[in-house]
C-alpha positions in Angstrom: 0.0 0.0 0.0 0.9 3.6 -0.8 2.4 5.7 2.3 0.0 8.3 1.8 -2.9 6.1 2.5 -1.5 4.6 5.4 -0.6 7.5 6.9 -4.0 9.1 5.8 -6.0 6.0 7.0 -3.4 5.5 10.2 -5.1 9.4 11.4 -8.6 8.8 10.0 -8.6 5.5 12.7 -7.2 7.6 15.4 -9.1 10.7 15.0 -12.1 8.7 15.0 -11.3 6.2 18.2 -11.5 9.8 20.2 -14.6 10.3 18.4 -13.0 13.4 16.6 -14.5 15.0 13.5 -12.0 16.5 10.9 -13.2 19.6 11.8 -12.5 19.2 15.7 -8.7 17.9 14.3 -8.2 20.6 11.5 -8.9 23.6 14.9 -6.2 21.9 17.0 -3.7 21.3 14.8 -4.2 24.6 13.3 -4.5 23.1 9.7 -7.5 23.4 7.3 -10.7 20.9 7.4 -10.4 20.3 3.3 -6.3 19.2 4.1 -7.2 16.8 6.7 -9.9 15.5 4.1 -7.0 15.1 1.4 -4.7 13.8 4.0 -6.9 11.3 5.2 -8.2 9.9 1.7 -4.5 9.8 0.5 -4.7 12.4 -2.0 -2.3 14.9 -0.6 1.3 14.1 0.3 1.5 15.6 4.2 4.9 16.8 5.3 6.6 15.5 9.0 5.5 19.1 10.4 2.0 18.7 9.6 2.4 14.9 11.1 3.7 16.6 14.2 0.8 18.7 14.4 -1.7 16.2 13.8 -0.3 13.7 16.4 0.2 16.1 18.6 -3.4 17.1 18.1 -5.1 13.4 18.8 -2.4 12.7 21.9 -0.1 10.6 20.2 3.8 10.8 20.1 5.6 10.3 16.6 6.5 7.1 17.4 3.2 6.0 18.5 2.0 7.3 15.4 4.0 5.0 13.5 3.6 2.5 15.7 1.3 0.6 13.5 1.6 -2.7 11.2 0.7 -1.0 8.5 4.1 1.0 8.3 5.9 -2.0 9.4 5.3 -3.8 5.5 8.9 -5.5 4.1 8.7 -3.2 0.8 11.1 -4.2 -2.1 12.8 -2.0 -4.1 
């Protein structure tokens, strides 16, 4: 799978396991509503910063961000 949907589906599952609207997450991260939408459906690459903020927003470190099996796929180049 594509690293921007499992990063976009790795927040969409923890935004919504606080019960967190994109809206709610795009005010606390100070990021727009429409980028989290993009981010989420894997349409718009997302830079470490904005990761940052978004973590940081649902209460998650960096590393329990990417804590997750689907970033720990063998991938072969």
């Amino acid at each position: 799978m594509e690293i921007k949907i499992n990063i976009g589906l790795r927040i969409k599952a923890l935004r919504e396991s606080t019960n967190m609207a994109q809206k709610d997450l795009a005010y606390i991260a100070d990021l727009d509503r429409s980028y989290i939408a993009g981010v989420e459906s894997g349409q718009r690459n997302i830079s470490i910063v904005n990761i940052e903020k978004i973590a940081t927003a649902l209460g998650v470190s960096i590393k329990e961000f990417f804590n997750d099996i689907s970033f720990n796929e063998k991938k072969e180049i």
